[in-house]
N, C-alpha and C positions, 0 to 999 in steps of 0.2 A: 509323820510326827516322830522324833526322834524321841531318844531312850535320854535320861538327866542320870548325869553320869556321880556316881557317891565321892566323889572328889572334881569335879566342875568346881567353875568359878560360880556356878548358880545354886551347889548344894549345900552352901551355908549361908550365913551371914559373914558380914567382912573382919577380918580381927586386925591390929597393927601390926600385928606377928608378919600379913601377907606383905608387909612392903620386904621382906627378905628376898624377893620378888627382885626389887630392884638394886639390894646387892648381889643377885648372882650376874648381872649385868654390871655397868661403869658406875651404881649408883654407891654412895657414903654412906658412913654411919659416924657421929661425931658424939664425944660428951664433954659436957660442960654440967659443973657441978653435980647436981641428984636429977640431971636432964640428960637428953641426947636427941637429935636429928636423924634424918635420914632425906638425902637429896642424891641428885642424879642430873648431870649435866648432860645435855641434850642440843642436837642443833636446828633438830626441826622448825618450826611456829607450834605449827599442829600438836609436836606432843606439847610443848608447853599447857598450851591451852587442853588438851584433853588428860593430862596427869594432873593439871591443878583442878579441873573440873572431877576428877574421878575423888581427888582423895577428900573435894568438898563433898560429894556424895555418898562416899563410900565413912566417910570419921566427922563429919560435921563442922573441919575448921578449913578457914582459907591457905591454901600453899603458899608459899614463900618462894620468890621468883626474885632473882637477880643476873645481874649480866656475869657470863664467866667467857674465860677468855676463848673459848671453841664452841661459844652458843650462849645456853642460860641453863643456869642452876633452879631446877624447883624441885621445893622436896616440903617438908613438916615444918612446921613451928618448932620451935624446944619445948621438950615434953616428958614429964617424969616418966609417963608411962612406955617410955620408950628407952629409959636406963637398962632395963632387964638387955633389950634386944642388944643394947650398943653393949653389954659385956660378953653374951656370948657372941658376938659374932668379931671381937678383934681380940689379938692377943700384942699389948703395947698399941703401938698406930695400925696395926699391919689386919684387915679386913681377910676375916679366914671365917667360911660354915659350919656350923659350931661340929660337934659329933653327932650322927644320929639324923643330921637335919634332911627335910625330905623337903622335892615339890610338888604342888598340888594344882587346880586349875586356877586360885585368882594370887599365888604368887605366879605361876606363869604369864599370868595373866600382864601381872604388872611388869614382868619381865619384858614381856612384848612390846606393851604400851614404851615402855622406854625406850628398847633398842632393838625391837625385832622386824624382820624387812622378810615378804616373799622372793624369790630367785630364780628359773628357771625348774619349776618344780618342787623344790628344795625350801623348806623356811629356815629362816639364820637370826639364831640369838646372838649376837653381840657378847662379848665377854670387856670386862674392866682390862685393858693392857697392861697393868701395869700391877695384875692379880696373877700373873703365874703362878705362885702355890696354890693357888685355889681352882683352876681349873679342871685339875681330875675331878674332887671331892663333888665339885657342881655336876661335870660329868657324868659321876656314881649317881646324883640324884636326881638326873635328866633317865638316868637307863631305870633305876627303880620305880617310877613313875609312869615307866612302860615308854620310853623315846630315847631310845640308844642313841646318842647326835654321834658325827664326825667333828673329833676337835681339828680346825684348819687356823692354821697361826700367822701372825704377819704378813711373810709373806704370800700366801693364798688369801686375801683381802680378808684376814682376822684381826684377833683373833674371836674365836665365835664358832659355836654348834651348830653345825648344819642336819638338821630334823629333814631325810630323806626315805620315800618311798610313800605308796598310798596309805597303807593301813597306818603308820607313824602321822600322817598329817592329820588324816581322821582321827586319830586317839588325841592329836593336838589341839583340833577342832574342838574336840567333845569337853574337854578339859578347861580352854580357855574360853569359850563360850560363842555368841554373839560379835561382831565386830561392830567398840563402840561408835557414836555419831560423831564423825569429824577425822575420825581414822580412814584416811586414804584404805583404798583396796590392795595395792600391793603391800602393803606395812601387816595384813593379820594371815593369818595360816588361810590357804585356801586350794582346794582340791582342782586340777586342769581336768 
């Protein structure tokens, strides 16, 4: 029987707050009027299907799914209660961690679900390409969180945190939880 860890994706309940989850990855954050989105373009099938399936279980509305040009786009509906989030986390258009911001097990979680892949031992979050300023700061709260990654960039098939060694996969395990149904096995953290 394993130990439920005080920041797992299992030791609360879900808030909106976790899809910051999937802006430390390729995912958006948009505002329109007293509203804002949060979407994350993907190429799988499978995440499709298992991020719109999550966030109907996890927020009680259907995702929003569109074609985008390197896959499909699914993220939220437009949602007031999702202005708070689209102000801190962009300054102008430019998607930046607000200060202070920390991860836990169900944004990593959602981290995962969007862009994370196993590798030769190794698990690798994805980072947004085209988020260089944001990198360290996500960094800082991949290491506060207890998972120091290797940032690897473009050229070494990034850019994206590479989560290396046993006890770091294990603390990632414990953190992100279960791997959901329809999650391919090499896509979640898993111990060789």
């Amino acid at each position: 029987m394993s130990q439920l860890s005080l920041f797992g994706a299992q030791a609360r309940e879900p808030a909106l707050a976790d899809l910051e989850g999937l802006l430390a990855g390729n995912g958006q954050v948009v505002r329109r009027g007293d509203a804002a989105r949060v979407s994350v373009v993907v190429e799988e099938q499978w995440r499709v299907d298992v991020i719109a399936r999550e966030l109907t279980q996890a927020f009680g509305f259907d995702a929003d799914i569109a074609d985008a040009e390197t896959g499909k786009a699914v993220g939220t509906p437009w949602l007031p209660e999702l202005r708070a989030l689209a102000d801190s986390w962009t300054r102008g258009a430019v998607k930046y961690p607000p200060t202070g911001w920390a991860l836990d097990g169900l944004r990593l979680r959602w981290w995962a679900l969007s862009s994370g892949h196993s590798a030769n031992g190794m698990y690798i979050f994805s980072l947004g390409p085209n988020d260089e300023h944001a990198w360290l700061a996500i960094g800082s709260a991949l290491a506060v969180a207890g998972l120091p990654g290797l940032l690897v960039g473009p050229r070494a098939d990034g850019p994206a945190y590479r989560i290396v060694g046993r006890r770091r996969l294990l603390r990632l395990l414990e953190l992100v939880g279960d791997r959901p149904d329809g999650v391919p096995a090499d896509a979640w953290p898993e111990l060789n």
